[in-house]
N, C-alpha and C positions, 0 to 999 in steps of 0.2 A: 522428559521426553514427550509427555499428554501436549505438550502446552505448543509442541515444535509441529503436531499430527494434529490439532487445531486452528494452528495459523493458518498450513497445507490447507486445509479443508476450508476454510474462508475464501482461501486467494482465489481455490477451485470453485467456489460457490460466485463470488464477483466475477470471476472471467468469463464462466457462462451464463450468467446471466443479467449482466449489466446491460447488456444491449436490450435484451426483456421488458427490463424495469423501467428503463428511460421509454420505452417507448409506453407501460400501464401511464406512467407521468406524463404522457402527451409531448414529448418530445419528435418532431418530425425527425427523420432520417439523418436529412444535412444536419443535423445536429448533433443525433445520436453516435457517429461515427466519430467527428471529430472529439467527444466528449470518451469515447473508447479508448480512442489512440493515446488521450494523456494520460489514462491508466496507467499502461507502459514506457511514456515516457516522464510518467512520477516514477515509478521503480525503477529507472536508472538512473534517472537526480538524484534520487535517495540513497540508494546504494554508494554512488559516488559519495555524496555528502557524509554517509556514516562511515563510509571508508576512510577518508580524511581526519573526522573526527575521532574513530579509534586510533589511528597513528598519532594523532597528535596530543589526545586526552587518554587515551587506554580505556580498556572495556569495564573498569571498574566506575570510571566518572559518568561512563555512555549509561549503564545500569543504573545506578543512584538515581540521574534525571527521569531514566525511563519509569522508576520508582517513583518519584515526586511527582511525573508528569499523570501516570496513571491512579493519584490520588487526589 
C-alpha cells in the first residue's frame, strides 16, 4: 500500500511542478505548455495500452516485465 501513496506523491510532485522545472531548464512558454499537455496525454496512451495488455496478457505477465524492466 507504501508503494501505491508513493506513486500518488510523484504524479502530485510532476503535475505541479513540471511547468517550474522546464522553465529552471530555459524552456520558453511556447514550449513549456505543449511539453505539459503530453504529460496527460502520455497517461491516457498508457492507460489504454496497459489496459489492453492486461486483457490480453494478465496482470501476472504485466508484473513479471515491470519486474525485469525495473532491474
Amino acid at each position: 500500500m507504501a508503494v501505491l501513496h508513493l506513486v500518488t506523491l510523484v504524479n502530485f510532485f510532476l503535475n505541479s511542478w513540471l511547468a517550474l522545472v522546464l522553465a529552471i531548464w530555459v524552456f520558453r512558454q511556447a514550449k513549456r505548455l505543449p511539453i505539459t499537455s503530453l504529460y496527460y496525454v502520455g497517461g491516457i496512451a498508457g492507460g489504454l495500452v496497459m489496459g489492453a495488455a492486461l486483457d490480453k496478457a494478465g496482470p501476472a505477465v504485466l508484473g513479471a516485465y515491470a519486474i525485469l524492466g525495473a532491474a
